[in-house]
C-alpha distance (Angstrom), angle and dihedral (degrees) to the residues before:
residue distance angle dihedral
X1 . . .
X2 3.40 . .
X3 4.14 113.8 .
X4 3.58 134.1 -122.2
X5 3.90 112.5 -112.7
X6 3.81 101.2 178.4
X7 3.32 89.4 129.8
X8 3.73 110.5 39.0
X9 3.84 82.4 47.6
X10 4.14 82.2 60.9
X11 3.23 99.4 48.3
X12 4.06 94.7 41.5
X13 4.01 78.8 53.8
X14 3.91 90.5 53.0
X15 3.83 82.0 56.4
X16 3.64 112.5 48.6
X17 3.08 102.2 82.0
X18 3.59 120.6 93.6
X19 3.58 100.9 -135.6
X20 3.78 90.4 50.5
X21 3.55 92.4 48.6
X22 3.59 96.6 63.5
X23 3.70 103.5 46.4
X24 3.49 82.7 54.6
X25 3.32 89.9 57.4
X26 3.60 97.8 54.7
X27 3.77 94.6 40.0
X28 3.60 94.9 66.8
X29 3.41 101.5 73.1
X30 3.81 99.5 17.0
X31 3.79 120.7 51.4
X32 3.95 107.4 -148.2
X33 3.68 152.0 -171.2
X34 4.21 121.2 -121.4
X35 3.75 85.3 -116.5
X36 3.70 88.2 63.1
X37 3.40 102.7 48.0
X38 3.47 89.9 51.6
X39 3.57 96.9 53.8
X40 3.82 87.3 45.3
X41 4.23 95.5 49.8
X42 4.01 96.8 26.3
X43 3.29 90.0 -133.9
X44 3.65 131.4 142.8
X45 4.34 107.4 -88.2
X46 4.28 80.8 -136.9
X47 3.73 85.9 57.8
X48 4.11 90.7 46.6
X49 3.24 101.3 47.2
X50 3.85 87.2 50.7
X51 3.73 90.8 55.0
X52 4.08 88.9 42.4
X53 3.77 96.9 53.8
X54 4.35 87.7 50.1
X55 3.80 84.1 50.9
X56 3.75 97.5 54.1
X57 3.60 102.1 40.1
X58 3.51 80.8 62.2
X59 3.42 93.3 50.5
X60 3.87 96.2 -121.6
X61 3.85 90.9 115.1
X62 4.28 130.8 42.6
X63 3.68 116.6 -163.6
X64 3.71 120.8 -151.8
X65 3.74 124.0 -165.3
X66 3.60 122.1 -123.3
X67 3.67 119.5 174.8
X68 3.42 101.9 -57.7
X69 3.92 99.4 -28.3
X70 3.36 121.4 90.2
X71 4.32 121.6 -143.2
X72 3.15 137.4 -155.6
X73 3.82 135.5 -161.0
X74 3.99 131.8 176.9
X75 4.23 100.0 -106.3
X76 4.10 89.7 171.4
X77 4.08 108.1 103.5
X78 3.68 91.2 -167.0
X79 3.59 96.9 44.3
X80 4.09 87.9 54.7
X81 4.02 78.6 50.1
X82 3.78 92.4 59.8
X83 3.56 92.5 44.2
X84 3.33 98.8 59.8
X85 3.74 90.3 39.4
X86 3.51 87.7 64.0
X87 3.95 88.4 47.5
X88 4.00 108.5 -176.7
């Protein structure tokens, strides 16, 4: 019997993009404000926060609130998997 992937094909989606991909990276082992990834990728913090929101509505990402920052951390075990599958 063949499987239904709906939602590993999501989250795969959620992933393929480049960007995506490498704040991923960087999230798993360092939780981290917008303001940091956008000094980090030098990219605009309209264009992160675009790339965030895809990431936790696929529950890749959780954001906790502190103060007035906003962090985010990688939360998805087989997402961390693929990661380090992928090993850079």
């Amino acid at each position: 019997m063949i499987g239904d992937y709906t939602a590993e094909s999501e989250l795969l989606k959620a992933l393929a993009h480049p960007v995506r991909l490498r704040m991923v990276e960087g999230l798993i082992s360092n939780e981290c404000n917008v303001n940091k990834i956008v000094d980090k990728l030098k990219l605009p913090q309209s264009t992160i926060s675009q790339h965030l929101s895809i990431l936790k509505s696929r529950g890749v990402v959780q954001r906790r609130k502190e103060g007035l920052k906003t962090c985010y951390k990688v939360v998805n075990p087989k997402v961390i998997k693929l990661v380090e599958l992928l090993g850079k």
